[in-house]
NUKOL-711462 format. One record per residue: x, y, z of N, C-alpha, C in turn; residue number from 1; residue in one letter. Coordinates in steps of 0.02 Angstrom, whole numbers, plus 50000, padded with zeros to 5 digits. Atoms other than C-alpha are relative to their C-alpha. Layout:
<rs>
> X:Y:Z:X:Y:Z:X:Y:Z:NUM:a
...
</rs>
This chain:
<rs>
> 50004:49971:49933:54322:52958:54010:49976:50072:49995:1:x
> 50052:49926:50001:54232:53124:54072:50065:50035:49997:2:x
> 49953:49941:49980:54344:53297:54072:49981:50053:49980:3:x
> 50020:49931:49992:54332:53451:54086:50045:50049:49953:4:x
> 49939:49985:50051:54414:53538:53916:49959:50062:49992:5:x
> 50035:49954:50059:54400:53691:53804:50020:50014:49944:6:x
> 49973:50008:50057:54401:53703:53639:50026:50049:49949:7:x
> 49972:49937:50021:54461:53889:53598:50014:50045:50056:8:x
> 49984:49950:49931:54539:54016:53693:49942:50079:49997:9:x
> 50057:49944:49984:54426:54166:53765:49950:49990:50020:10:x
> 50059:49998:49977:54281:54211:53851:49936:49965:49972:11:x
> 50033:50018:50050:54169:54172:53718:49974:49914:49991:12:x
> 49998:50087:50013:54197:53969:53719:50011:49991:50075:13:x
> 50004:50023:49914:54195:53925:53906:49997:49931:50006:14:x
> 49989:50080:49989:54238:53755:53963:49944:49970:50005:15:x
> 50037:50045:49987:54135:53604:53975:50035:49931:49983:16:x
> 49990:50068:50015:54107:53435:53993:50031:49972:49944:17:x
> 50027:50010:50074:54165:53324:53839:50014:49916:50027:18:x
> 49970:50079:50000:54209:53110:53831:50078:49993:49952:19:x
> 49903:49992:50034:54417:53102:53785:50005:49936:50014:20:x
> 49983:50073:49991:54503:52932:53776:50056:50007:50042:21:x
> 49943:50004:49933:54602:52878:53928:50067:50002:49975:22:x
> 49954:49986:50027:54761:52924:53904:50075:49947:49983:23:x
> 49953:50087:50017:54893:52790:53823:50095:50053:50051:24:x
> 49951:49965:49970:55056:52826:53945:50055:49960:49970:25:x
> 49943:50015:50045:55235:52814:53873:50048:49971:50064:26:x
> 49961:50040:49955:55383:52708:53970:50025:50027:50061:27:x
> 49956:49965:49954:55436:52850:54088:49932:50018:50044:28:x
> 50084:49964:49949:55232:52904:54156:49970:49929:50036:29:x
> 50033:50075:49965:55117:52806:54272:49923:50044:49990:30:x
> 50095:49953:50022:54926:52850:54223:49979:49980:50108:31:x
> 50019:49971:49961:54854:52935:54378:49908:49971:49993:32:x
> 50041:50003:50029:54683:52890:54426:49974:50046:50073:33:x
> 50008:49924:49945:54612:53073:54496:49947:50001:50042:34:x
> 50030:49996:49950:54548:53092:54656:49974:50072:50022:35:x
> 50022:49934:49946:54556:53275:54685:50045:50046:49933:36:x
> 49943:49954:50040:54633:53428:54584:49983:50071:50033:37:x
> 50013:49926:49964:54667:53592:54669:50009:50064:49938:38:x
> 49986:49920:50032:54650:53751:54555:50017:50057:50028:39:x
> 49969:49925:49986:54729:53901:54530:49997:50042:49949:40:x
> 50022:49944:50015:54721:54049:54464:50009:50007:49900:41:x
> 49996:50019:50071:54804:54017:54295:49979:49954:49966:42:x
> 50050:50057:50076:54692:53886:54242:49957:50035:49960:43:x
> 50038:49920:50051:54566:54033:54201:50037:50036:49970:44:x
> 49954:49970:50059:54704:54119:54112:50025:49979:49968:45:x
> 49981:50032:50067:54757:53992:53996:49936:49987:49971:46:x
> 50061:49979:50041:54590:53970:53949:49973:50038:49954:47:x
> 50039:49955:50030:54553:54135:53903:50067:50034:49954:48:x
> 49953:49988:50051:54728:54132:53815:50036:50057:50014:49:x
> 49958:49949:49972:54837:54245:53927:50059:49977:49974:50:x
> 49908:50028:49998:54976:54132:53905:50023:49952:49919:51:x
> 50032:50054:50079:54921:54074:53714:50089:50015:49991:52:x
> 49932:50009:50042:55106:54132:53670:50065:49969:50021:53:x
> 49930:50041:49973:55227:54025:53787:49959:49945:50021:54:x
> 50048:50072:49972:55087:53872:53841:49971:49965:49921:55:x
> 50036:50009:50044:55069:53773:53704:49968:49937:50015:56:x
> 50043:50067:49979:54917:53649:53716:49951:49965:49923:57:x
> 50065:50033:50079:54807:53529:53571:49951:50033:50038:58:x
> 50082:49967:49998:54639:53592:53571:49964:49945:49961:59:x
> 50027:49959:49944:54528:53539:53618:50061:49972:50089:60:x
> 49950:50020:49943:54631:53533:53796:49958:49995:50079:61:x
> 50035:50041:49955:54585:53456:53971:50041:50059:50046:62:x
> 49985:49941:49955:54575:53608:54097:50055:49970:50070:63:x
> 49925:50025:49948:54714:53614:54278:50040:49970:50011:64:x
> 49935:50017:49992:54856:53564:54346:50014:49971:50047:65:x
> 49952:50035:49951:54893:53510:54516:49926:49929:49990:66:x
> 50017:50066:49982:54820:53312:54552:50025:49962:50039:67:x
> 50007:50060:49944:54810:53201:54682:49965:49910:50000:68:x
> 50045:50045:50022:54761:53018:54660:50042:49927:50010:69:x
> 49983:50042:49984:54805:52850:54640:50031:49967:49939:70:x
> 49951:50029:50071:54950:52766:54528:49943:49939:49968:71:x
> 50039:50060:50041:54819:52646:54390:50058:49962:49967:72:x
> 49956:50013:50051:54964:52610:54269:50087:50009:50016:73:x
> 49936:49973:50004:55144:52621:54263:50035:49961:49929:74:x
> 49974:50011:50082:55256:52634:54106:50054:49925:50008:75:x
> 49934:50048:49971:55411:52518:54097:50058:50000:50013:76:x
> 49946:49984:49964:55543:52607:54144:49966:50038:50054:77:x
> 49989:49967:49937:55476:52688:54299:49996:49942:50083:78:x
> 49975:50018:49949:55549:52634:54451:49976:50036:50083:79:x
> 50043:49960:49947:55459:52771:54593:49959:49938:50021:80:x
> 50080:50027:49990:55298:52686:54586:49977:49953:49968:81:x
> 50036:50065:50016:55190:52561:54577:49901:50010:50004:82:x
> 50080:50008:50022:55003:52515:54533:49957:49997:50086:83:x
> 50006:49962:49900:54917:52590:54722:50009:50043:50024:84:x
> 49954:49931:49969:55019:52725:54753:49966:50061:50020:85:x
> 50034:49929:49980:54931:52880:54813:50064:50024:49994:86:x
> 49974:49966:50006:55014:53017:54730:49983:50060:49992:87:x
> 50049:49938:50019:55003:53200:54685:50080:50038:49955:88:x
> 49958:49947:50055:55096:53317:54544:49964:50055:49984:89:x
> 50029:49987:50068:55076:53439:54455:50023:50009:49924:90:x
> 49988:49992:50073:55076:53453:54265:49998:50052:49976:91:x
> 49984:49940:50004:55087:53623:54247:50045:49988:49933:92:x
> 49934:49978:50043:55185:53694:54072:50010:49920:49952:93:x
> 49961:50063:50059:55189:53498:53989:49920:50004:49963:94:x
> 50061:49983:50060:55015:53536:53878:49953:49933:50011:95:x
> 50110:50052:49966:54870:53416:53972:49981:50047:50072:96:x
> 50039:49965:49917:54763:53457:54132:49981:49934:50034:97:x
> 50007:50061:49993:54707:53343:54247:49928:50008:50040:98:x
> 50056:49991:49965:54528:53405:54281:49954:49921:49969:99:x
> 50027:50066:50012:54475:53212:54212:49998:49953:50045:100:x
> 50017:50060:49942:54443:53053:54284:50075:49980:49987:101:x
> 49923:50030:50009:54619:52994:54229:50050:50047:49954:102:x
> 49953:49947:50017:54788:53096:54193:50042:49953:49990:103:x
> 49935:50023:49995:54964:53033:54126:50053:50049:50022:104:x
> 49953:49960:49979:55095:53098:54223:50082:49979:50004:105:x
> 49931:50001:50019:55289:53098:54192:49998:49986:50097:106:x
> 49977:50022:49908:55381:53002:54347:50037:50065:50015:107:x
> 49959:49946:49953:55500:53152:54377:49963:50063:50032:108:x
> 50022:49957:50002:55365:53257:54412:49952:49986:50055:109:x
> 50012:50057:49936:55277:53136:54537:50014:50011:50079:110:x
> 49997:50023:49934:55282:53118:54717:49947:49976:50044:111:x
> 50024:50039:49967:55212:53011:54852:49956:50037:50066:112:x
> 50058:49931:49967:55059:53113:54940:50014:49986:50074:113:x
> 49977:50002:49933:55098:53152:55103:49945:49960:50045:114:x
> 50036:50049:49948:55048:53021:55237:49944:50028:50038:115:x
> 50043:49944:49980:54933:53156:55339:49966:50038:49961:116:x
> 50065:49963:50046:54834:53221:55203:49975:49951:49957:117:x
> 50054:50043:50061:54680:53166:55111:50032:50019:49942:118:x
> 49989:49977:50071:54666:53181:54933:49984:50066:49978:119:x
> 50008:49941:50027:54585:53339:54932:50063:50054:50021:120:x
> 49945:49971:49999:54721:53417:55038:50073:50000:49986:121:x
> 49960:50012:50025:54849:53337:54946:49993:50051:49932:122:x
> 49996:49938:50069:54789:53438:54770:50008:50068:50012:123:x
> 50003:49910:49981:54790:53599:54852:50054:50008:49985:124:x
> 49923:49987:49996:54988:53586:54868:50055:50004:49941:125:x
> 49933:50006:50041:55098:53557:54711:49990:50059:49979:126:x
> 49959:49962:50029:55086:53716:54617:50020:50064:50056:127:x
> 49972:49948:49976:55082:53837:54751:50040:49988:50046:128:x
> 49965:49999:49956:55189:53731:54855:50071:50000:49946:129:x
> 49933:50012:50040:55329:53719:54706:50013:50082:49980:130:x
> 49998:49927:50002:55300:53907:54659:50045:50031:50053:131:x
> 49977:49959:49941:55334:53966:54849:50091:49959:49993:132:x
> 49955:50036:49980:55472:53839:54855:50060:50024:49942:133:x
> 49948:49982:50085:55570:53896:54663:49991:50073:50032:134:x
> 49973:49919:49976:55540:54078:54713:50045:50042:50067:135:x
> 49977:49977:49944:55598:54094:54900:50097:49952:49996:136:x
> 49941:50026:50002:55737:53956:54858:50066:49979:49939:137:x
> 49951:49976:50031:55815:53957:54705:50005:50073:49969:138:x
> 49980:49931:50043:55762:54142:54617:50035:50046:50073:139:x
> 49987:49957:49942:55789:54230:54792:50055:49971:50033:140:x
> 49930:50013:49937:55906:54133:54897:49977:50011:50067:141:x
> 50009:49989:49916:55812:54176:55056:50046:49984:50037:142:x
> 49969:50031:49944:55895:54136:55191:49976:50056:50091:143:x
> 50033:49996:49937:55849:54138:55400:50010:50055:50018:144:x
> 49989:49942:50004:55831:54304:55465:49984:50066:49970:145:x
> 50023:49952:50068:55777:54398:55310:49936:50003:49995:146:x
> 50059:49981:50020:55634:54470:55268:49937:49994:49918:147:x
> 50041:50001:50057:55491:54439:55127:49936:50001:50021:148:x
> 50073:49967:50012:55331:54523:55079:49941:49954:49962:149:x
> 50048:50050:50083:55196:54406:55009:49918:50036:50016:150:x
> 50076:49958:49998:55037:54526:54974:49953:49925:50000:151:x
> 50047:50049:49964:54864:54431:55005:50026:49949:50015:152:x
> 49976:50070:49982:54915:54312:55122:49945:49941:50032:153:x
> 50058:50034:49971:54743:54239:55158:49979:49974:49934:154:x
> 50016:50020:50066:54751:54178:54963:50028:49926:49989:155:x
> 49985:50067:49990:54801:54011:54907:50080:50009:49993:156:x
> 49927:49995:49991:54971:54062:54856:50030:50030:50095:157:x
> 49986:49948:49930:54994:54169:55030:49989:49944:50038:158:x
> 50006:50042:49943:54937:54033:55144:50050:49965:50011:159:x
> 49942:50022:50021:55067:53926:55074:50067:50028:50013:160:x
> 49924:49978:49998:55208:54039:55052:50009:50034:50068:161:x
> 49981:49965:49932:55200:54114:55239:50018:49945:50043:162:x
> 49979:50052:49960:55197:53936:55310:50090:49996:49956:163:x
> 49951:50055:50036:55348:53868:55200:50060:50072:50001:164:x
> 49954:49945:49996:55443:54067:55227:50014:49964:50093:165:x
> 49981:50008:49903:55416:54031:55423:50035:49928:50008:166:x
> 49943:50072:49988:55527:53857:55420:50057:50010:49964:167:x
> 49935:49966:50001:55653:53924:55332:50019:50063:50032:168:x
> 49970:49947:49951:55666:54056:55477:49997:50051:49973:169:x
> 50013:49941:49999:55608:54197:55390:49958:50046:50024:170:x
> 50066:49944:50015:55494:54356:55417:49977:50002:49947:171:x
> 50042:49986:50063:55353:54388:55343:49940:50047:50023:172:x
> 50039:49940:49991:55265:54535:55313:49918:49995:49946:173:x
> 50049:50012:50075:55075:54515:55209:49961:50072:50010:174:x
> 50076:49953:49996:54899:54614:55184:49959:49944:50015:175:x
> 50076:50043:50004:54742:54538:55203:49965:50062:50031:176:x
> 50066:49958:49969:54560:54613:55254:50008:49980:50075:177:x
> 49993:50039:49934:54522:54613:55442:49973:49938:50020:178:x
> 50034:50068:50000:54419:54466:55425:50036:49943:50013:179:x
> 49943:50048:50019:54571:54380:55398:50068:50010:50035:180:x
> 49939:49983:49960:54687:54455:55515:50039:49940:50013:181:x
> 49985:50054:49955:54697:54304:55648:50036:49939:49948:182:x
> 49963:50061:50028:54719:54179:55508:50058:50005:49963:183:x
> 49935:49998:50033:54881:54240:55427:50038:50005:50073:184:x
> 49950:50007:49916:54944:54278:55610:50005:49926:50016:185:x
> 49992:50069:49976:54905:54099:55648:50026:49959:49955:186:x
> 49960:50043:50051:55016:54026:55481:50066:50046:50004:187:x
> 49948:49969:49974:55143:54133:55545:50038:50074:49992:188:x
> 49991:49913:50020:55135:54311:55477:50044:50053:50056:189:x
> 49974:49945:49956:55250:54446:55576:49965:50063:50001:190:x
> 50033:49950:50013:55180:54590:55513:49948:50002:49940:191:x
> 50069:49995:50045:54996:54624:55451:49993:50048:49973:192:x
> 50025:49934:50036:54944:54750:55346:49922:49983:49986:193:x
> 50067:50010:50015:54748:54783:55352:49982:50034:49911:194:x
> 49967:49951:50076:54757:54840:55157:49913:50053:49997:195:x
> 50078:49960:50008:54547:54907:55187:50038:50078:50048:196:x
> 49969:49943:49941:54640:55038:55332:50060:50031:49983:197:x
> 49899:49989:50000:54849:55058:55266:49989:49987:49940:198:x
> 49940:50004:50058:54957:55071:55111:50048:49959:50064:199:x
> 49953:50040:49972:55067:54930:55144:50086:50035:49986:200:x
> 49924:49963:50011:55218:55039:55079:50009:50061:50033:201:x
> 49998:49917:49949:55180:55175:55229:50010:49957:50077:202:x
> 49985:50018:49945:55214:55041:55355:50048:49951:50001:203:x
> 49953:50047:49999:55327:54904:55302:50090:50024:49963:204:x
> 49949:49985:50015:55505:54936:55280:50082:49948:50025:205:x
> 49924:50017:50013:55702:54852:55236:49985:49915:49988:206:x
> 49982:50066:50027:55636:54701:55156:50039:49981:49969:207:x
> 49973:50032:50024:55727:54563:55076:49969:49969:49925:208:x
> 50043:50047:50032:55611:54498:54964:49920:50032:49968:209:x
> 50070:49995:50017:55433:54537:54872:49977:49933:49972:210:x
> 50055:50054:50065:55320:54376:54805:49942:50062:49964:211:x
> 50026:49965:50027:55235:54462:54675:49931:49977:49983:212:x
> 50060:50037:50005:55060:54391:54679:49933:50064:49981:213:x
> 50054:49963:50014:54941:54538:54654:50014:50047:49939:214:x
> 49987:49982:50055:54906:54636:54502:49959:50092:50001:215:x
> 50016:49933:49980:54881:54818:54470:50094:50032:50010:216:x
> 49910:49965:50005:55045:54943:54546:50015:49986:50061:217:x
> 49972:50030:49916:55062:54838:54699:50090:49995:49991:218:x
> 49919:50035:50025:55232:54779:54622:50054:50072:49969:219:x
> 49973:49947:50014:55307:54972:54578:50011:49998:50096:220:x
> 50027:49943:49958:55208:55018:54752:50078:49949:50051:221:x
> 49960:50034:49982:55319:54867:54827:50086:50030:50002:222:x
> 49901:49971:50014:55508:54967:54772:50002:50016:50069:223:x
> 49991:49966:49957:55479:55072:54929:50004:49965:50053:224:x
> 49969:50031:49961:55502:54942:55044:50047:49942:50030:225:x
> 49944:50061:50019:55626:54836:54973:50089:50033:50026:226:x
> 49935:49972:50003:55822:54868:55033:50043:49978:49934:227:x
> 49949:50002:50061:55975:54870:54917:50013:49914:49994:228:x
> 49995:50073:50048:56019:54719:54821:49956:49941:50042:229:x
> 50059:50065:49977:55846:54617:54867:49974:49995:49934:230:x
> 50037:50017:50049:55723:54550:54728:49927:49999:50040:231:x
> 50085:50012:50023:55558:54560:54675:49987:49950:49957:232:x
> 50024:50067:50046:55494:54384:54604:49915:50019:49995:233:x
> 50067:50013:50033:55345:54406:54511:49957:49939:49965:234:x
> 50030:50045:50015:55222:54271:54484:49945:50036:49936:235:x
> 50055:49969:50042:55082:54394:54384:50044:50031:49934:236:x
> 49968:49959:50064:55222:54488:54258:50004:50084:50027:237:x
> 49981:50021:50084:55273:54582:54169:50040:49952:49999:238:x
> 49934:50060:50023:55366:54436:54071:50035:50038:49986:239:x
> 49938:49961:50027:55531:54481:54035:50037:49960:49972:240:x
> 49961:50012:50047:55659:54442:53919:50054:49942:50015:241:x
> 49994:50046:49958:55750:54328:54046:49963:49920:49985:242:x
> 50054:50038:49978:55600:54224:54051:49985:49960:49908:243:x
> 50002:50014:50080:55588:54219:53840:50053:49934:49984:244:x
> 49925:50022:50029:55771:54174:53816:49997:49935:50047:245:x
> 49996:50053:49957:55741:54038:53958:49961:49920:49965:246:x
> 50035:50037:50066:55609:53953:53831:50008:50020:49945:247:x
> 49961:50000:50068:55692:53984:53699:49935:50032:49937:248:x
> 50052:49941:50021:55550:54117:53634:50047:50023:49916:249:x
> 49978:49969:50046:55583:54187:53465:50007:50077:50007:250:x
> 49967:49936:49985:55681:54364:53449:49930:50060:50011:251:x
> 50050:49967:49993:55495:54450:53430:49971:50003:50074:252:x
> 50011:50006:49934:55444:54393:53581:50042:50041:50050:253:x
> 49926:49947:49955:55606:54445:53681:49989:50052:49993:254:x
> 50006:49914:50004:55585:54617:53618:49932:50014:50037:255:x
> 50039:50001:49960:55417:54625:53673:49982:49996:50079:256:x
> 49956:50002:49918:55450:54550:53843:50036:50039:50030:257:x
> 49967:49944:49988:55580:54673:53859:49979:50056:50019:258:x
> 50053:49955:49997:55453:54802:53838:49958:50017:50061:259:x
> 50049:50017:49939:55350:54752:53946:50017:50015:50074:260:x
> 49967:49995:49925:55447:54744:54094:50058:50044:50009:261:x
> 49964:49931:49960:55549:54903:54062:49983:50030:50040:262:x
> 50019:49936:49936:55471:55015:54191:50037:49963:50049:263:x
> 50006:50039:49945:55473:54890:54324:50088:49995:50015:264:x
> 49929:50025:49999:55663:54840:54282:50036:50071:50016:265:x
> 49935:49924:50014:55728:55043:54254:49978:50010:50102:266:x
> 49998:49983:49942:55648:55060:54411:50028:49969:50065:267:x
> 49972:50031:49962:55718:54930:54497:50057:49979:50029:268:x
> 49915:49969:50013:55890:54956:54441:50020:50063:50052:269:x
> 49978:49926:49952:55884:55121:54525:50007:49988:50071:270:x
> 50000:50012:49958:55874:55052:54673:50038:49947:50033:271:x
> 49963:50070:49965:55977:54896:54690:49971:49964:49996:272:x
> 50029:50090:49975:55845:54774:54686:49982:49954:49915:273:x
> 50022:50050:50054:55820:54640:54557:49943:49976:49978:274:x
> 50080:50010:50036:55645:54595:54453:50025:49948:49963:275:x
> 49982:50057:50046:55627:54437:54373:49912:49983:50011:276:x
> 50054:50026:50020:55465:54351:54314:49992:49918:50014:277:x
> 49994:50047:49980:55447:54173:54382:49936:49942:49979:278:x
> 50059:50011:50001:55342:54036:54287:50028:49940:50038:279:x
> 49984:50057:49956:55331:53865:54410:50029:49954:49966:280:x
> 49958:50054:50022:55433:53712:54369:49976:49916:50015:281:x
> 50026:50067:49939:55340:53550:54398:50077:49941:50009:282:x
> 49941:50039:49955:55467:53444:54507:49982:49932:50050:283:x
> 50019:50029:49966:55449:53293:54582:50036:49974:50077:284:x
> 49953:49986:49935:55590:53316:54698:49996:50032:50046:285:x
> 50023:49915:49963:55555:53481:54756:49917:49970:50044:286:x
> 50036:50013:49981:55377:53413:54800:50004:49927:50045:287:x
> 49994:50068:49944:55441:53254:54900:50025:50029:50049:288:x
> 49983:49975:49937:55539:53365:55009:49960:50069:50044:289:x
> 50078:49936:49981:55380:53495:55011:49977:49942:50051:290:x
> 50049:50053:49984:55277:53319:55066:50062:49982:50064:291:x
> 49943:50007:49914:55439:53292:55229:49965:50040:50032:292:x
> 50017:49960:49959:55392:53464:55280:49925:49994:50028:293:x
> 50081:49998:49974:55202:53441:55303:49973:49940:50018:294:x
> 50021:50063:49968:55214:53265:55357:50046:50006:50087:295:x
> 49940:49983:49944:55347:53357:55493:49942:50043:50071:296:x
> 50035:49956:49957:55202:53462:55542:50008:50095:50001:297:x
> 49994:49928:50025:55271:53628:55474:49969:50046:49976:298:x
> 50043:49959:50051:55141:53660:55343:49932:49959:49999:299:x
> 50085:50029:50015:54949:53635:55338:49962:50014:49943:300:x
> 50037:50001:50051:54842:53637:55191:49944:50070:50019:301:x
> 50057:49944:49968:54701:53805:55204:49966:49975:49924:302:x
> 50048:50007:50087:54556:53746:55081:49953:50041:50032:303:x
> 50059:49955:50007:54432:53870:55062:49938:49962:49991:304:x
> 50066:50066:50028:54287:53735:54962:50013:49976:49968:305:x
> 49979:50039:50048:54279:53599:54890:49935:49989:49962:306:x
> 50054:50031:50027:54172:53548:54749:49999:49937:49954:307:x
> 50003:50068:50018:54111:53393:54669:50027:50003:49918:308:x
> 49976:49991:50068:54179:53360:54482:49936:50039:49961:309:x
> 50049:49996:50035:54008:53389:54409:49994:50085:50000:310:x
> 50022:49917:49999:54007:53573:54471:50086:50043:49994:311:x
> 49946:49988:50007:54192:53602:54425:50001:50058:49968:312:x
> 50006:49953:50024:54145:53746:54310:49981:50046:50035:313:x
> 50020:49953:49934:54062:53844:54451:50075:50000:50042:314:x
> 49936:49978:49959:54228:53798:54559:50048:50067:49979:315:x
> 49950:49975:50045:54328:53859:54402:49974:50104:50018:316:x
> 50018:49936:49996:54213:54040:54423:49987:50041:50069:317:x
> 50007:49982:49918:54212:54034:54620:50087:50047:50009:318:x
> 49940:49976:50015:54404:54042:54609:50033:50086:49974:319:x
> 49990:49930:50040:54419:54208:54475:49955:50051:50041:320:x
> 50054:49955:49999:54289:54301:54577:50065:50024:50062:321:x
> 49936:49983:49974:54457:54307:54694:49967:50001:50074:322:x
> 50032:49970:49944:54372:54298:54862:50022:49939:50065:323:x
> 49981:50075:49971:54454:54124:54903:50028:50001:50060:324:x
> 49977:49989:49946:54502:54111:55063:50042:49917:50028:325:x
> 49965:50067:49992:54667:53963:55051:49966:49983:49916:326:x
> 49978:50049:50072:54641:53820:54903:49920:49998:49985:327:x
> 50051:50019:50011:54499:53791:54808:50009:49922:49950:328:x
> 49975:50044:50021:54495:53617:54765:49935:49941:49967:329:x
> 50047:50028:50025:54389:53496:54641:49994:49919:50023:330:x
> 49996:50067:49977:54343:53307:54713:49963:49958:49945:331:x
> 50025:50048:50047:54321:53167:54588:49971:49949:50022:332:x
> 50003:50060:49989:54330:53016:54703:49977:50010:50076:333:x
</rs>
C-alpha cells in the first residue's frame, strides 16, 4: 500500500511517497481503511525530530495522526466494532501514522464517527478535540463560569477549544487578525483581541485558565492576566520534569526538562498560578463523548482545505506556513 513516510529526522530528508505492507493487526486492533486524515501541527515536528527524545518511531515511519475511515479488519478480541464501521482515532504517541491507505488501530483508542459528519470532517477532530478536552478537563478542572484564554482562536486548535470551552459554560477570551474577528465571535468567543491593533495582556484580565498554543513569550506575556491559583496548560513547552517522570524519561532528561521550564515555573510560582506541559492522550472514550457533543449540535468542524492524498506533502507545507484558518485535512477516499 501507498504512504506517506520519512526516513530520517530533519529538514534535509523530507517526506515522500514509498509502498509499505498493509499492516498485520494484533487481537485487540481493527485495521482502518483511511478515508481522510486531519493534520496538525506536530506532524511537521516529529519529522524534523522536535520530539526525537520522548516519540519513539521505526524508520522509515508513516507520517500523522488523527484518521477517519472505515473498520476493514477486526482482531479477535475486539468487541466495539465490526467490519463497516465508520470510525475515527487518533494514534498519536503509539509509533505509526495514518497518512496511508490503511492504518491499525488499537480498539481503546477508537470511536464511532459522528453520525453528522463526513469523513473529512470527522479527521479534523480527534487530536485537537482530545487535546481541548484533557487540558480544559482533567489538567485544569474548568468549570462553568470561569474564564480561559486560548490565543489564535481562528487556528485548528482554537476553533475547537472555544466551541468545546462554550458547552461547558465557560468564557473565553482569544486573538485573531481582523479578518477573523466574526468567525471566533460566531464559535463563541467573549472577548476578542485584534493581536495586529492590542497586546492581549493590556486588555484581558482575572482569568482562570491559559491554553498555551502559541510560541515565542506569549506564555510569560500570558502571567499578567491570569488570577491566583489558575493554570497555564501548555501544548508548545517548555517540557517539564512532570511530563519526563510521567514517561518514565531517564534522570538526564528530567534535569533538562527541569531546565527548561524554570523561568516559566519560578515565574509562575510567584504568582499562584500553575504551569504544566500537556502532551495529548489518544482515548477512545474521551472521543465518543467528544462525537455526543457534535452529534448534539454543540460543536462544528472549521476546515480550512482539503487536499487529495497525492498532494499531501504540499498539505503537510500549507499547514507549517501557519496561515490555516480551522483544520487542514488530507482525503484518500
Amino acid at each position: 500500500m501507498k504512504a506517506l513516510t520519512f526516513r530520517r529526522y530533519g529538514k534535509s530528508t523530507p517526506p515522500d511517497y514509498t509502498d509499505v505492507p498493509r499492516p498485520q493487526i494484533g487481537p485487540d486492533e481493527i485495521l482502518v481503511q483511511v478515508h481522510a486524515v486531519g493534520l496538525n501541527p506536530i506532524d511537521n515536528m516529529i519529522q524534523k525530530g522536535t520530539f526525537k527524545p520522548v516519540l519513539k518511531f521505526e524508520l522509515p515511519a508513516t507520517m500523522g495522526s488523527d484518521v477517519a475511515g472505515v473498520v476493514a479488519q477486526v482482531g479477535g478480541r475486539v468487541t466495539r466494532f465490526k467490519v463497516g464501521d465508520a470510525v475515527f482515532a487518533s494514534v498519536f504517541d503509539l509509533g505509526q501514522g495514518t497518512l496511508a491507505e490503511f492504518v491499525a488501530v488499537p480498539e481503546r483508542v477508537a470511536a464511532s464517527k459522528p453520525a453528522n459528519l463526513d469523513f473529512v470532517e470527522a479527521a479534523s477532530i480527534p487530536m485537537v478535540g482530545l487535546t481541548s478536552w484533557q487540558a480544559f478537563k482533567e489538567r485544569a478542572g474548568l468549570k462553568a463560569g470561569q474564564k480561559v484564554f486560548i490565543p489564535a482562536g481562528s487556528g485548528g486548535i482554537g476553533t475547537f477549544a472555544i466551541q468545546l470551552a462554550k458547552h461547558l459554560g465557560v468564557k473565553v477570551g482569544t486573538t485573531t487578525s481582523t479578518a477573523n474577528i466574526d468567525l471566533v465571535k460566531s464559535l463563541g468567543a467573549d472577548e476578542v483581541v485584534d493581536y495586529k491593533r492590542q497586546e492581549f495582556e493590556t486588555v484581558l484580565r482575572d482569568y482562570d485558565m491559559v491554553l498555551g498554543t502559541i510560541r515565542g513569550d506569549g506564555i510569560e506575556k500570558s502571567l499578567q492576566i491570569l488570577k491566583s491559583n489558575s493554570a497555564i496548560v501548555s501544548l508548545i513547552g517548555p517540557l517539564d520534569a512532570a511530563f519526563a517522570r510521567a514517561r518514565n524519561l531517564n534522570a538526564v532528561l528530567r534535569f533538562v526538562f527541569s531546565l527548561m521550564s524554570w523561568k516559566i515555573r519560578r515565574l509562575a510560582k510567584k504568582r499562584g498560578i500553575r504551569y504544566s506541559f500537556l502532551f495529548v492522550r489518544p482515548d477512545g472514550a474521551q472521543l465518543t463523548e467528544i462525537a455526543g457533543i457534535i452529534e448534539a449540535g454543540q460543536i462544528r468542524p472549521v476546515i480550512d482545505k482539503v487536499f487529495p492524498f497525492d498532494q499531501a506533502k504540499e498539505a503537510l507545507a500549507y499547514l507549517e506556513a501557519g496561515r490555516a484558518k480551522g483544520k487542514v485535512v488530507v482525503r484518500l477516499v
